[in-house]
C-alpha positions in Angstrom: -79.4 69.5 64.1 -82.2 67.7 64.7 -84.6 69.9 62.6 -82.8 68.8 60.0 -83.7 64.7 60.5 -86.9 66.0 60.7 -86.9 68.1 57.2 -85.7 65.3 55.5 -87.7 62.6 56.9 -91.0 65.3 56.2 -89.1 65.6 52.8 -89.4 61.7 52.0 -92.9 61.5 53.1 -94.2 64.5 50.9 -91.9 62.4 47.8 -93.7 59.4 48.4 -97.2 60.7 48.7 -96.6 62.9 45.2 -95.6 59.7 44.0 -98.3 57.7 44.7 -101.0 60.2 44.1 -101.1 60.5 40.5 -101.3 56.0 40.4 -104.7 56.2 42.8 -106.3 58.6 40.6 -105.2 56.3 37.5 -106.6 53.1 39.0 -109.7 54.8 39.8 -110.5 56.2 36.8 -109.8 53.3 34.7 -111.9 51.2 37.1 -114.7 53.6 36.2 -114.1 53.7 32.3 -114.3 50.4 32.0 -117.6 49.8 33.5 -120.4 49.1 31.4 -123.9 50.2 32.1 -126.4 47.2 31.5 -130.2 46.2 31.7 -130.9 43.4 33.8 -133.9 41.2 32.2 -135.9 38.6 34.0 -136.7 35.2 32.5 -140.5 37.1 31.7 -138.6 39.2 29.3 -139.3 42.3 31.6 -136.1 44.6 32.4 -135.5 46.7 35.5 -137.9 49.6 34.7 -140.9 47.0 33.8 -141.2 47.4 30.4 -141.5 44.0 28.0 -139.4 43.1 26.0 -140.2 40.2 23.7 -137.0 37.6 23.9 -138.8 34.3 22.4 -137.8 35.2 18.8 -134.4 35.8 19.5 -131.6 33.8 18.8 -128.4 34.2 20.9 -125.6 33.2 18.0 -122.9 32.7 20.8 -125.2 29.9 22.7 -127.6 28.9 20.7 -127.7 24.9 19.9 -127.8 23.6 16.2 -132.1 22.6 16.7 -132.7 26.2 18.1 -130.4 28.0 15.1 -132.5 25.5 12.5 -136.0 26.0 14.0 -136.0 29.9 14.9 -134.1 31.3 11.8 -135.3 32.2 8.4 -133.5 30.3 5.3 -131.4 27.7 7.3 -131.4 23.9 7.4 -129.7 21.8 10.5 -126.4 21.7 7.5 -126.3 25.4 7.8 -126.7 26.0 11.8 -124.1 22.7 12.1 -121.5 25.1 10.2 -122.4 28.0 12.6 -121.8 25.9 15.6 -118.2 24.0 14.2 -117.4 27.9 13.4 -118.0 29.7 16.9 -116.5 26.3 18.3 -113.5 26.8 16.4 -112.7 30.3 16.3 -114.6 31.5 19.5 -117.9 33.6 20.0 -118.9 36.1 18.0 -118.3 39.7 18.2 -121.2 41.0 16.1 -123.5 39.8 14.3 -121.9 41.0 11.2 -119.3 37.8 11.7 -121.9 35.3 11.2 -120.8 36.1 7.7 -117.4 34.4 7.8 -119.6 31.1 7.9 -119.3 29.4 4.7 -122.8 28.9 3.4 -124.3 32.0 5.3 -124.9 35.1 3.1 -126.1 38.7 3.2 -129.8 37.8 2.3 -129.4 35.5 5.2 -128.3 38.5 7.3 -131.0 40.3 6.0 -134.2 38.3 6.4 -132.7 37.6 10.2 -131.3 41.0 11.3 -134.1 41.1 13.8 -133.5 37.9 15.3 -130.0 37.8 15.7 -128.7 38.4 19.5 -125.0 38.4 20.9 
């Protein structure tokens, strides 16, 4: 009879190892969906592969201060760049630059003319 403990004991082990298996292949592949592949950039404006990329005309709406939204954008006044600053302190950043249009006092022909300035 002691076969049998060990069948049974061989038995739970082979359970919990099913078990388990299908939870670490789970983990892992969410772990690997859910990274992001990204370009690192140096202060220079130059990413990983050395080619430049001009960041001085940007404007980073998530971050940017009320002087650097009035001086680097096209069509807005300190008034304007105060209201986009209450806005993303109130409600939280923004997730595209599309939502700078829930600003009151901020426009599509705003959008336009600053398309290509606009960062996240």
């Amino acid at each position: 009879m002691p076969w049998i403990k060990q069948i049974k004991k061989g038995l739970g082990v082979t359970l919990v190892i099913t078990m388990l298996c299908p939870f670490s292949s789970f983990v892992s592949a969410k772990k690997i969906e859910t990274e992001k592949a990204t370009a690192l950039v140096s202060p220079k404006g130059e990413n990983k592969s050395g080619v430049s990329i001009d960041l001085s005309d940007k404007v980073n709406i998530n971050q940017a201060s009320v002087d650097e939204l009035a001086q680097k954008l096209n069509g807005i006044g300190v008034q304007k760049a105060k209201a986009i600053v209450e806005y993303r302190e109130k409600y939280g950043a923004f997730n595209s630059i599309e939502n700078i249009l829930e600003v009151q006092g901020i426009g599509p022909a705003f959008l336009e003319k600053n398309k290509d300035k606009l960062v996240l």
